[in-house]
C-alpha positions as CSV (number, residue, x, y, z in Angstrom):
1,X,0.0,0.0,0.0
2,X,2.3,3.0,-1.4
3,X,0.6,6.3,-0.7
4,X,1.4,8.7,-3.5
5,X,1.7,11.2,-0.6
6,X,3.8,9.5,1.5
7,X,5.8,9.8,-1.5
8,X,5.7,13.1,-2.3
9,X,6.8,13.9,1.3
10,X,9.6,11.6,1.8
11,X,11.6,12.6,-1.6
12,X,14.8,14.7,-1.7
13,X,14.4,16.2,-5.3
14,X,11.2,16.9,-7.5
15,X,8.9,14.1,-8.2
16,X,7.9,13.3,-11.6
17,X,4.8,12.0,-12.9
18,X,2.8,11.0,-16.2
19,X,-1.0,11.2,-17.3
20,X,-2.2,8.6,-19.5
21,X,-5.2,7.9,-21.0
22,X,-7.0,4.6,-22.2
23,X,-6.4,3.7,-25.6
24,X,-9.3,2.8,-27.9
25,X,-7.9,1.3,-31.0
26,X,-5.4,-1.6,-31.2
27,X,-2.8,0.4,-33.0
28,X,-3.8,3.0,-29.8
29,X,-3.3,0.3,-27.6
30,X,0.2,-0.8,-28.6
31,X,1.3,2.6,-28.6
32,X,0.1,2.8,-24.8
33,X,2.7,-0.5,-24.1
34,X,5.3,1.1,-26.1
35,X,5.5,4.0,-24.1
36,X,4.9,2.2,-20.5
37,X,8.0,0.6,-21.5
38,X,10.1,3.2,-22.8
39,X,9.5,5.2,-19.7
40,X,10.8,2.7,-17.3
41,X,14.4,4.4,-18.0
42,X,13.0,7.1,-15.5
43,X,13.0,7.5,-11.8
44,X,8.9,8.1,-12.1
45,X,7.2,8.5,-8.5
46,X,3.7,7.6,-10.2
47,X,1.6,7.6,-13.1
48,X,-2.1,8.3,-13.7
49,X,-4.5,7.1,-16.0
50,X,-7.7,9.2,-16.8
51,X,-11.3,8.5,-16.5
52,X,-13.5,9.2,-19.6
53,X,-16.2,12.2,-19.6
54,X,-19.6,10.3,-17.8
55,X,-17.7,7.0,-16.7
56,X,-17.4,6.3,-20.4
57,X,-14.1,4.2,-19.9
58,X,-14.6,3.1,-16.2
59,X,-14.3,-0.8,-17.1
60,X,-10.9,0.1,-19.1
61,X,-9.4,2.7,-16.9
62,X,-10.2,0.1,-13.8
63,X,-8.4,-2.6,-16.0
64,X,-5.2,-0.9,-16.8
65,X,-4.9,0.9,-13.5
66,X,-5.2,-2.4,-11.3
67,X,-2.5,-4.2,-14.1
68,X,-0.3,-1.6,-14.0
69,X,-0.4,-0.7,-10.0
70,X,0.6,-4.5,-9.6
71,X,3.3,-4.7,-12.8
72,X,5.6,-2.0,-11.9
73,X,7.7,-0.2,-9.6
74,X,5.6,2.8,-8.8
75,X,2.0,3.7,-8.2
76,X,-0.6,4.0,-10.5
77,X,-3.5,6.8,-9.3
78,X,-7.1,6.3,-11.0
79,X,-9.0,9.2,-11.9
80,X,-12.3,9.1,-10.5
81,X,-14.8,11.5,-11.6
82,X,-18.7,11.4,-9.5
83,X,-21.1,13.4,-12.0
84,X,-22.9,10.9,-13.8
85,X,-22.8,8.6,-11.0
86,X,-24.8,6.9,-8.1
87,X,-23.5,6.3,-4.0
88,X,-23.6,2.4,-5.3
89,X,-21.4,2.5,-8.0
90,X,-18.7,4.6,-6.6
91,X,-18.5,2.7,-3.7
92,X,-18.5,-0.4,-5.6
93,X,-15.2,0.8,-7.6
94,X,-13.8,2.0,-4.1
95,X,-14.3,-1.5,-2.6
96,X,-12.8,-3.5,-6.0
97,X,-9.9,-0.9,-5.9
98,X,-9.5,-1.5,-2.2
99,X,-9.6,-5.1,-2.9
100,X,-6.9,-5.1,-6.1
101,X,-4.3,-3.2,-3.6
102,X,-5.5,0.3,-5.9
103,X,-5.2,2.6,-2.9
104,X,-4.4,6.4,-5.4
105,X,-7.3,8.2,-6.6
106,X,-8.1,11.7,-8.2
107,X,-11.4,12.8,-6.6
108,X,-13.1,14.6,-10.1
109,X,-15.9,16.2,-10.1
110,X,-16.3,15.8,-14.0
111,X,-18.0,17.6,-16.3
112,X,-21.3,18.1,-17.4
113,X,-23.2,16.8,-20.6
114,X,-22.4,18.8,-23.2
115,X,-25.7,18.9,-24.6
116,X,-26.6,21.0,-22.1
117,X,-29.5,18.5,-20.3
118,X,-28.9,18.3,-16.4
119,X,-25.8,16.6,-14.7
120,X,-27.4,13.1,-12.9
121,X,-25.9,11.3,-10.2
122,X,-25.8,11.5,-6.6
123,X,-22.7,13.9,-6.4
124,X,-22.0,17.2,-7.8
125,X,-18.8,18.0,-6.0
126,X,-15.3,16.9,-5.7
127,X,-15.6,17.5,-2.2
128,X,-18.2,14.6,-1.8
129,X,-16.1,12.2,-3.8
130,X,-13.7,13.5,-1.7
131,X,-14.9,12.6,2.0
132,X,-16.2,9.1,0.2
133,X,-12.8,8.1,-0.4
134,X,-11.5,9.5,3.2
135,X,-14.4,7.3,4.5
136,X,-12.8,3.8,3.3
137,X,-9.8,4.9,5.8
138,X,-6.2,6.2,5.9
139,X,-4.4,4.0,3.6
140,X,-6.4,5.4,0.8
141,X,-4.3,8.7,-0.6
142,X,-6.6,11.0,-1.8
143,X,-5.7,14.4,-4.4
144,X,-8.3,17.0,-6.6
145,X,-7.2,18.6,-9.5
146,X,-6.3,22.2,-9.2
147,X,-7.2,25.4,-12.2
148,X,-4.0,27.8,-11.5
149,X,-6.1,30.2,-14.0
150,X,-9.3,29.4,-12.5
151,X,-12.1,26.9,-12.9
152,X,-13.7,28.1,-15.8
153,X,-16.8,27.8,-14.4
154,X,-15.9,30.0,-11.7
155,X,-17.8,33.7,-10.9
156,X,-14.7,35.1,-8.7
157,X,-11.2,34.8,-8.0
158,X,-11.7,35.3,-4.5
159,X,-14.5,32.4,-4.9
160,X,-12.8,30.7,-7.1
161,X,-9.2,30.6,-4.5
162,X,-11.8,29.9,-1.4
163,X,-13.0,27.1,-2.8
164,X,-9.8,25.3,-4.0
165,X,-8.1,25.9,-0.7
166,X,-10.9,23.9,1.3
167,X,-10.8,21.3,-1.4
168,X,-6.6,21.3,-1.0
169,X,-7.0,21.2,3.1
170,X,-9.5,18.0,2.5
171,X,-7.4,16.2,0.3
172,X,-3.7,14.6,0.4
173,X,-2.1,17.0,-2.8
174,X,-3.7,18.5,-6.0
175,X,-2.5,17.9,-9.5
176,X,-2.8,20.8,-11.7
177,X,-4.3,21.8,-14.8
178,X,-2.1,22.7,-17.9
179,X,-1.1,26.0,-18.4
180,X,1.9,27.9,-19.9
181,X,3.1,31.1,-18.0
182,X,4.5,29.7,-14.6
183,X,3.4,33.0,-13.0
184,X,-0.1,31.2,-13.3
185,X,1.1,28.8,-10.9
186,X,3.0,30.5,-8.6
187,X,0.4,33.2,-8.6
188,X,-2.0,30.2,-7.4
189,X,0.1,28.9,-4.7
190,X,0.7,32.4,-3.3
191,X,-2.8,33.1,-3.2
192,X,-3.6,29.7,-1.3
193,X,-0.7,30.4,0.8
194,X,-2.6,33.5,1.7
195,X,-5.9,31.5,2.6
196,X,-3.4,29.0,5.1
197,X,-3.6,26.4,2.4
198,X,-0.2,24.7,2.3
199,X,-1.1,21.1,0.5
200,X,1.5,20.5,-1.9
201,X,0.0,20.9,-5.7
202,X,2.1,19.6,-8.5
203,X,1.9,21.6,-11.4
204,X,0.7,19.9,-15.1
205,X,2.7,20.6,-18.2
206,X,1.5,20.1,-21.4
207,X,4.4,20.0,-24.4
208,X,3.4,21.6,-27.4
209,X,3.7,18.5,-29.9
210,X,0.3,19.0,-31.3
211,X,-1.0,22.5,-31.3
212,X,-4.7,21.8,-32.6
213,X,-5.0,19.1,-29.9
214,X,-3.7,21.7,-27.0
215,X,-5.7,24.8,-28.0
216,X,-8.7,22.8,-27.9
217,X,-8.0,21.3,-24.6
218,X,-6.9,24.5,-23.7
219,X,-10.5,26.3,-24.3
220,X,-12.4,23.3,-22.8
221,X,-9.8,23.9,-19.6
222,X,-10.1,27.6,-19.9
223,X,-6.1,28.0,-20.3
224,X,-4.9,30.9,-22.1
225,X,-3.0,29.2,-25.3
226,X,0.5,30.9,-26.6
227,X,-0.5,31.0,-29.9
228,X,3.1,32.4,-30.8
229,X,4.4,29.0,-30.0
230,X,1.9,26.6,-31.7
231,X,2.4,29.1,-35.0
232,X,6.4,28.3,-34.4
233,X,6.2,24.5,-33.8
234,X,3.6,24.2,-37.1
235,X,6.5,26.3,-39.3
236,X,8.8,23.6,-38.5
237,X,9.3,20.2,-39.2
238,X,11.6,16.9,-38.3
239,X,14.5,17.7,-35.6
240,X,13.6,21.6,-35.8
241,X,9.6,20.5,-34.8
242,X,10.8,18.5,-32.1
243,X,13.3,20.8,-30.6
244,X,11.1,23.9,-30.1
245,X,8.5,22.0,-28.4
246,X,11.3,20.0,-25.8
247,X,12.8,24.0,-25.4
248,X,10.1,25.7,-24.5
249,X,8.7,22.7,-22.4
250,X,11.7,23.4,-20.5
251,X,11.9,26.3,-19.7
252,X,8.4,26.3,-17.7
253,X,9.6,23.4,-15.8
254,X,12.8,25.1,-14.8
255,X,11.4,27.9,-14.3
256,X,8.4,26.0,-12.0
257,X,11.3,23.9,-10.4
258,X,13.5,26.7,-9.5
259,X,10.2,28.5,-8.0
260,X,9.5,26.1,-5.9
261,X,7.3,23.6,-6.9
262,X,7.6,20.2,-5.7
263,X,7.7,18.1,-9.0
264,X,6.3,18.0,-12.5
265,X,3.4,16.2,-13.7
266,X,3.5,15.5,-17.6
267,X,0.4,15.1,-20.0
268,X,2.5,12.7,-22.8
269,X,-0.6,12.3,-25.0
270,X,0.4,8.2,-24.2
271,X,3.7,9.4,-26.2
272,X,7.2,8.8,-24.9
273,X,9.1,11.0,-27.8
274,X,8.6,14.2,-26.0
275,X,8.6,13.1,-22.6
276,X,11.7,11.4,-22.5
277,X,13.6,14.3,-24.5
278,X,12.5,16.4,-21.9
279,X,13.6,15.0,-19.2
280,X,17.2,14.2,-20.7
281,X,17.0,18.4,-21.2
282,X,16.4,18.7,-17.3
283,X,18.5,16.0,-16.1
284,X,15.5,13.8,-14.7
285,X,17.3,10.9,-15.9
């Protein structure tokens, strides 16, 4: 039972994690097992695997995140989102984690239909998916993602900050979204700092190696997009493509690490091209 936390708080230099998500095509799939193993080269203190809008891949997020929690070295943290779902069938995921020695989990709120029609389920909150998990006892590690440039479904900053720093306070850490100006982070963790809210939140980083893929996640996330950067990585091509996007990937996570924060935490796209350059540039090896 290896708490993520525990972790976190017991390392001498800056963690490093990777988001994954389920594959849904065989070709998808072997690219998945590609990367796993081209990854094992680093010193990774977990990975996550995401959970599909509505549940849509519960069955195949629970399958890879119980094979992989028990296949390799580190632990593997299951996003869990409670919009669109009942008491039961959270708890019943709880209990078959609990069971397959899965004791990691991002508390998500999720997001709502986007048709528009109301959200169903039991909870509406993070906070409530939050205490459920608190509630199956301490060796479960609990964290909540965190919007350094607010939720976008937010009315205030002050709200906004209020909010997130009684989610933080309930939960173990807090794995943030994407964004590209570390003063967005920093910013964030000052503000929090302000409200007494000193839970550890690992900044996300999102490399640039498709540019339509980012500025759309980047609108759904409500992330201001550095359009001078995807117009740069589209002009080039081959070795020049690759090495603007590992550059200025770099530089935010120097500049995050020298600030302060206590690790990185890497959206790879289930790619290890970009990762792995990365980390050779910051001597994460």
């Amino acid at each position: 039972m290896t708490r993520i936390s525990d972790l976190l708080a017991a390392r001498s230099g800056p963690a490093l994690s990777v988001e994954f998500f389920p594959p849904k095509t065989e070709a998808g799939e072997a690219q998945f097992r590609r990367t796993i193993e081209d990854l094992s080269v680093l010193d990774l203190t977990f990975i996550s695997v995401t959970y599909g809008a509505g549940g849509s891949t519960r069955d195949r997020t629970r399958d890879l995140v119980v094979e992989l929690n028990a296949s390799r070295p580190y632990p593997v943290m299951a996003h869990l989102t409670c919009i669109g779902h009942t008491r039961a069938e959270l708890e019943e995921l709880l209990e078959d984690y609990d069971r397959n020695g899965v004791h990691n989990i991002l508390a998500l709120a999720g997001d709502p239909p986007a048709d528009g029609s109301p959200a169903t389920g039991d909870f509406a909150y993070a906070s409530e998916l939050v205490e459920l998990v608190r509630a199956r006892g301490e060796h479960f590690c609990v964290a909540v993602a965190v919007h350094p440039e607010l939720h976008p479904r937010s009315r205030s900053r002050e709200e906004d900050r209020r909010h997130l720093a009684t989610k933080l306070a309930a939960a173990d850490f807090g794995v943030s979204q994407f964004f590209f100006d570390p003063a967005h982070y920093f910013s964030m963790v000052e503000d929090l700092d302000g409200l007494g809210c000193t839970t550890p939140v690992l900044p996300g980083v999102m490399p640039m190696a498709n540019p339509e893929g980012v500025r759309r996640m980047s609108k759904m996330a409500g992330a201001t997009f550095p359009e001078e950067l995807a117009a740069r990585v589209d002009a080039a091509e081959g070795e020049d493509r690759q090495k603007i996007i590992v550059e200025a990937a770099a530089e935010l996570c120097q500049a995050l690490l020298d600030g302060g924060a206590p690790g990185l935490h890497l959206y790879g796209l289930n790619r290890s091209e970009v990762v792995l350059a990365l980390t050779a540039e910051l001597g994460l090896r």
